[in-house]
TORKE-921234 format. One record per residue (C-alpha): x, y negated, z negated. Coordinates in steps of 0.25 Angstrom, whole numbers, padded with zeros to 4 digits, always signed. Each point is the difference from the previous one (the first is absolute). Example, Ala and Ser with C-alpha at 12.3 -4.5 7.8 and 13.67 -1.06 7.14 Angstrom:
<rs>
+0049+0018-0031/+0006-0014+0002/
</rs>
This chain:
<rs>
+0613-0334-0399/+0002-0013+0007/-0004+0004+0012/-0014+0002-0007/+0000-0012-0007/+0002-0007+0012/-0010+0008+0009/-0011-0002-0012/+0002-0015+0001/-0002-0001+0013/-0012+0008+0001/-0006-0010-0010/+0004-0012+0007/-0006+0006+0011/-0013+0003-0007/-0003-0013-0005/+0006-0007+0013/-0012+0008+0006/-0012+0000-0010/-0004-0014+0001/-0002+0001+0016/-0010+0013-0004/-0005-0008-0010/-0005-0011+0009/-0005+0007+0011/-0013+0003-0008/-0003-0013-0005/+0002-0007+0015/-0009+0010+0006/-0011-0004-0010/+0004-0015+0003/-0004+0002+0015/-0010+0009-0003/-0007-0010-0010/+0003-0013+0008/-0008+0009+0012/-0010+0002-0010/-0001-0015-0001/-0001-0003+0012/-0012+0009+0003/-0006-0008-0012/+0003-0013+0008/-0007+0006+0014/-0012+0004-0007/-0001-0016-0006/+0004-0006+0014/-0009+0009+0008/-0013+0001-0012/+0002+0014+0001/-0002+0006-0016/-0001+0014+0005/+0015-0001+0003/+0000-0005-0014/-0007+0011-0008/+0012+0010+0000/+0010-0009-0006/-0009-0003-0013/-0001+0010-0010/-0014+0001-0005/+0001-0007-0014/+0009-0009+0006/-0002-0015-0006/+0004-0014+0009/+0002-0013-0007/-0003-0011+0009/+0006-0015+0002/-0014-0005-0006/+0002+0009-0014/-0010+0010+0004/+0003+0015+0001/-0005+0010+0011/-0001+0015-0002/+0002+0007+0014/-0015-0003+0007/+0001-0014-0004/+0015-0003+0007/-0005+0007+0011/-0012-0005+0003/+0007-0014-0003/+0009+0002+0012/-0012-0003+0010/-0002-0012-0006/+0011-0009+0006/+0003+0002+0017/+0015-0004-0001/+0005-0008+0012/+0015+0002-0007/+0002+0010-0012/+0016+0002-0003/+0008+0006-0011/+0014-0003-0003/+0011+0001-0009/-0004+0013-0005/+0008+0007-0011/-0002+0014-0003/+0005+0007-0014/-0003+0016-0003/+0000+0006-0014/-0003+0016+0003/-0013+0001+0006/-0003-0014-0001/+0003-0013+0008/-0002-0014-0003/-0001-0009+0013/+0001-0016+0001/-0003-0011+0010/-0005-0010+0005/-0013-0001+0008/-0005-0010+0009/-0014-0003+0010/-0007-0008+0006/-0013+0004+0004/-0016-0003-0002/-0008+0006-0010/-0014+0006+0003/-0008-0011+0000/+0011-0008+0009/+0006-0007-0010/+0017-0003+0002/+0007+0008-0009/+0016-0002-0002/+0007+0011-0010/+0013+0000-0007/+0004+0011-0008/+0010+0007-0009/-0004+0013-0003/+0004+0014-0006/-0005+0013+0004/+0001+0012-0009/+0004+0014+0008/-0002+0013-0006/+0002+0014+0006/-0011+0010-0003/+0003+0014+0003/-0013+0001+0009/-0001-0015+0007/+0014-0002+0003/+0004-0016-0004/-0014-0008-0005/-0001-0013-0005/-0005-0001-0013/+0003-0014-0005/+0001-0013+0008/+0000-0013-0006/+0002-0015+0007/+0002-0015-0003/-0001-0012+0009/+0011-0008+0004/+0000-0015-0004/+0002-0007+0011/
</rs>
């Protein structure tokens, strides 16, 4: 009876020793995976590229902008021709998954010119809203961001 005792105690402890490394696995996989995602989002922006874009927007997905206004998917992505960005960089990004949903945040700056060659200096805090859809893989389907006060 002891023998049991002890050998049932043991395999619990193993088993929760091990579970949160098995845990874990998924959600860091869907870090790396999203912060990829991101960085594709951030090439497209550099490089004036919105096809590269396209994919990572759900269809009815809606984009609050530093100014108050709010985009639906056309309208971000034609907005991304409208500022050639000599330096376009993200940084401390902190990622969060609930399910099939993942909250981003970060912190955006550019320099650049807009289209009618005007200067144009960007600093950004912003979150982006990650869902997983069963047929488009991760989309964004909410982004939203503020300026930074200098």
């Amino acid at each position: 009876m002891k023998t049991i005792l002890v050998m049932t105690s043991i395999l619990i402890l193993s088993m929760l020793v091990h579970a949160p490394a098995k845990a874990q696995a998924a959600p860091d996989k869907v870090e790396q995976d999203i912060l990829k995602l991101e960085q594709t989002w951030l090439a497209a922006v550099k490089d004036s590229k919105p096809e590269e874009a396209a994919p990572l927007f759900a269809n009815d997905a809606m984009f609050t902008n530093a100014d108050g206004t709010i985009n639906g998917k056309a309208e971000e992505l034609n907005s991304i021709n409208k500022v050639k960005w000599e330096t376009a960089e993200d940084s401390d990004t902190k990622v969060i998954q609930r399910g099939n949903t993942v909250i981003v945040t970060g912190s955006f700056h550019g320099q650049g010119k807009d289209d009618r060659g005007k200067k144009v200096e960007v600093n950004e805090r912003w979150t982006d809203v990650w869902m997983k859809d069963p047929h488009h893989g991760w989309q964004v389907v909410a982004s939203q961001s503020s300026p930074i006060k200098k």
